[in-house]
MARMI-914503 format. One record per residue: residue in three letters; x, y negated, z of N, C-alpha, C in turn. Coordinates in steps of 0.2 Angstrom, whole numbers. Layout:
<'ALA'; <X; Y; Z>; <X; Y; Z>; <X; Y; Z>>
...
//
This chain:
<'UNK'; <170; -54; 166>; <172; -52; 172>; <179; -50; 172>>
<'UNK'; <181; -52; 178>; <189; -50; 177>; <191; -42; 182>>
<'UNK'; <194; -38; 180>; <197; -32; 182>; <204; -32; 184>>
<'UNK'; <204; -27; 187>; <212; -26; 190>; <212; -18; 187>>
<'UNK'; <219; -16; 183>; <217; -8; 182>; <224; -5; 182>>
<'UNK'; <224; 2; 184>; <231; 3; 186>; <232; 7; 182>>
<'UNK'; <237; 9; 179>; <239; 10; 171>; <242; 18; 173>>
<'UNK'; <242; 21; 170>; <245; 29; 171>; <251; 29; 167>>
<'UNK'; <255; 36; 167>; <260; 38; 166>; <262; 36; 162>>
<'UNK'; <259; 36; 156>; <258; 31; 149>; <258; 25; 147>>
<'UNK'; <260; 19; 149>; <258; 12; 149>; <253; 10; 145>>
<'UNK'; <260; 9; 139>; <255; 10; 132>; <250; 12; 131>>
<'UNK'; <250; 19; 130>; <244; 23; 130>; <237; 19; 134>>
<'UNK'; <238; 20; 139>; <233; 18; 144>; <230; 10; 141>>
<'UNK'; <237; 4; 141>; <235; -1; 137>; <230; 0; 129>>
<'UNK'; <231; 5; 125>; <227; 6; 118>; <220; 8; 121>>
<'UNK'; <222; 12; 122>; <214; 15; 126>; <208; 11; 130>>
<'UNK'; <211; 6; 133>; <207; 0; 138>; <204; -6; 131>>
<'UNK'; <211; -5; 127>; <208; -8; 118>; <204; -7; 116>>
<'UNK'; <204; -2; 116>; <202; 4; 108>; <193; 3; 112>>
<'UNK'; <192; 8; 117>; <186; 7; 120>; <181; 2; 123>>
<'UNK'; <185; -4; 125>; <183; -9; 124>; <184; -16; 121>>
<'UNK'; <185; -17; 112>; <187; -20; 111>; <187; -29; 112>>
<'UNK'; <182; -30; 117>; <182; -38; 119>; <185; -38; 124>>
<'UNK'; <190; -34; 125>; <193; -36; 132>; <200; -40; 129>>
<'UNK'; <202; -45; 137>; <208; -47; 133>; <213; -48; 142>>
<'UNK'; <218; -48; 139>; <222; -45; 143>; <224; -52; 146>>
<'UNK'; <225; -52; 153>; <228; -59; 157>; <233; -59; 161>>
<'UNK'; <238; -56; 161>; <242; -52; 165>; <243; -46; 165>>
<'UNK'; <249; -45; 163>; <251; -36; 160>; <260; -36; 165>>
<'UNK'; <259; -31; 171>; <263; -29; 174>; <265; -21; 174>>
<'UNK'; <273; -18; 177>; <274; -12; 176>; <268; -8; 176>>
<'UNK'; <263; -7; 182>; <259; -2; 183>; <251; -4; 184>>
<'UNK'; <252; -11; 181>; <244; -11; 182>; <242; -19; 177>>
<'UNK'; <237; -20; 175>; <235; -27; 171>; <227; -30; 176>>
<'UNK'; <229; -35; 173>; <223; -40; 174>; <220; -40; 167>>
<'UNK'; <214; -41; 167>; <209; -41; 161>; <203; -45; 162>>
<'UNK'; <200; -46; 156>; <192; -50; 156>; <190; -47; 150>>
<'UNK'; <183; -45; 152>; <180; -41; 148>; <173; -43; 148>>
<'UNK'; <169; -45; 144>; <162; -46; 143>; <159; -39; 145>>
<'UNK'; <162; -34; 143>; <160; -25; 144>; <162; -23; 151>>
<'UNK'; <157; -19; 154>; <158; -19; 162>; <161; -12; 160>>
<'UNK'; <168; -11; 163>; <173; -7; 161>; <171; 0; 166>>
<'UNK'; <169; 6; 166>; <169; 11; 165>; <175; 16; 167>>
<'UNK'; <178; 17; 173>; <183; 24; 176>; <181; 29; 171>>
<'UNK'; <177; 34; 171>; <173; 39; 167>; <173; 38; 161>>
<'UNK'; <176; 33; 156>; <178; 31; 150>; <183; 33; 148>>
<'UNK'; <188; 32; 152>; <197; 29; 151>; <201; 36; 156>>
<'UNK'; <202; 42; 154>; <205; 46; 155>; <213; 44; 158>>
<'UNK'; <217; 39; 154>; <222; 36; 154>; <223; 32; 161>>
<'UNK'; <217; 29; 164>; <218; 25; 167>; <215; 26; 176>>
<'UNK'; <219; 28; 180>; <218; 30; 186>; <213; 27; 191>>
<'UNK'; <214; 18; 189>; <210; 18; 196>; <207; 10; 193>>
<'UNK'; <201; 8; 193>; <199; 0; 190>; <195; -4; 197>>
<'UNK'; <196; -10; 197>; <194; -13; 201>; <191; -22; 200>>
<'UNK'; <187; -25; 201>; <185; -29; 199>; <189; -34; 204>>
<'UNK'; <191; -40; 200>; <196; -43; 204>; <190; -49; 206>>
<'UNK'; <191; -50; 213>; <187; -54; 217>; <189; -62; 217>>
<'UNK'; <198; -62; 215>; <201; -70; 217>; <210; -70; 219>>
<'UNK'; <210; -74; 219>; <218; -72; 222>; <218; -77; 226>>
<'UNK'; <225; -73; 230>; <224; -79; 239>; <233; -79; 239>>
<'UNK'; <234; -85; 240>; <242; -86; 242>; <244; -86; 248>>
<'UNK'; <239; -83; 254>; <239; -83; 260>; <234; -78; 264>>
<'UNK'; <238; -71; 267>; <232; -69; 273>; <226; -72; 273>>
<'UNK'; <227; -79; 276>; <219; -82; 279>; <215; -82; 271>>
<'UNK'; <219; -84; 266>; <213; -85; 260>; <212; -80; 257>>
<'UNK'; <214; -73; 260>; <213; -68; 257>; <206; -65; 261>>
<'UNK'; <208; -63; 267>; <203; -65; 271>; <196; -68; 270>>
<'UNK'; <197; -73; 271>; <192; -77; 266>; <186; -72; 260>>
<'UNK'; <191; -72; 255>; <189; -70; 248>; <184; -62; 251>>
<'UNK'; <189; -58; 256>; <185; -51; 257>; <179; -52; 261>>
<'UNK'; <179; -57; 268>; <171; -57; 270>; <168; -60; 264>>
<'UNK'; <169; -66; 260>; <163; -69; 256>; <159; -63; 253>>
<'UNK'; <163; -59; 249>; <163; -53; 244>; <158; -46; 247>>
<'UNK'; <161; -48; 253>; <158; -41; 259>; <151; -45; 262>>
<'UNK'; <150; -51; 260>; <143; -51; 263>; <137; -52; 260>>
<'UNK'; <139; -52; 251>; <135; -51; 248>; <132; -43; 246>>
<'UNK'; <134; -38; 250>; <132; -31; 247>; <128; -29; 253>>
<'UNK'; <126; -24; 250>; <120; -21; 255>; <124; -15; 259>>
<'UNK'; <122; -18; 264>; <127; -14; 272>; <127; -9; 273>>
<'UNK'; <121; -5; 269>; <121; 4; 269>; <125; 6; 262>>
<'UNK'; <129; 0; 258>; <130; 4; 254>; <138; 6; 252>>
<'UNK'; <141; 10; 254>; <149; 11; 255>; <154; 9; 248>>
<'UNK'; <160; 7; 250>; <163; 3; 247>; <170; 4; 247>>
<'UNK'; <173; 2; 242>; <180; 5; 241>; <185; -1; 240>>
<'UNK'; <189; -6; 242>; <194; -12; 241>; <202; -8; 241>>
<'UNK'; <205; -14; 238>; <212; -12; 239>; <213; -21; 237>>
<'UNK'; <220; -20; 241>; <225; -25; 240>; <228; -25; 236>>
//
């Protein structure tokens, strides 16, 4: 599964630790404040002291409408009583 995860204070740091704790992950994209990953291991906030905020990456859109897109298909597979948190 691929993640979006936003890196703390410590770049580095935050990078070893998303390593170290789960070694099958491998890295797809590493920007100033945040990386892209794939990990076989369903990655864990509650793990990663280092790492402020993780998000399961849905898709990428080159355009509003395909982004769009990406958020109803996503939003209409979850059950409707159960509250939910996205970022762009």
């Amino acid at each position: 599964m691929k993640y979006l995860a936003v890196l703390g204070q410590n770049r580095e740091l935050s990078l070893a630790e998303i390593t170290t704790v789960y070694p099958k992950t491998q890295i797809l994209s590493l920007e100033k404040e945040a990386v892209i990953l794939e990990s076989v291991d369903e990655l864990n906030l509650e793990e990663l002291g280092g790492t402020p905020k993780i998000g399961i990456h849905i898709g990428d859109a080159d355009s509003p409408d395909k982004a769009k897109d990406i958020i109803i298909e996503e939003l209409s597979k979850l059950d409707e009583n159960k509250k939910i948190f996205f970022g762009l």
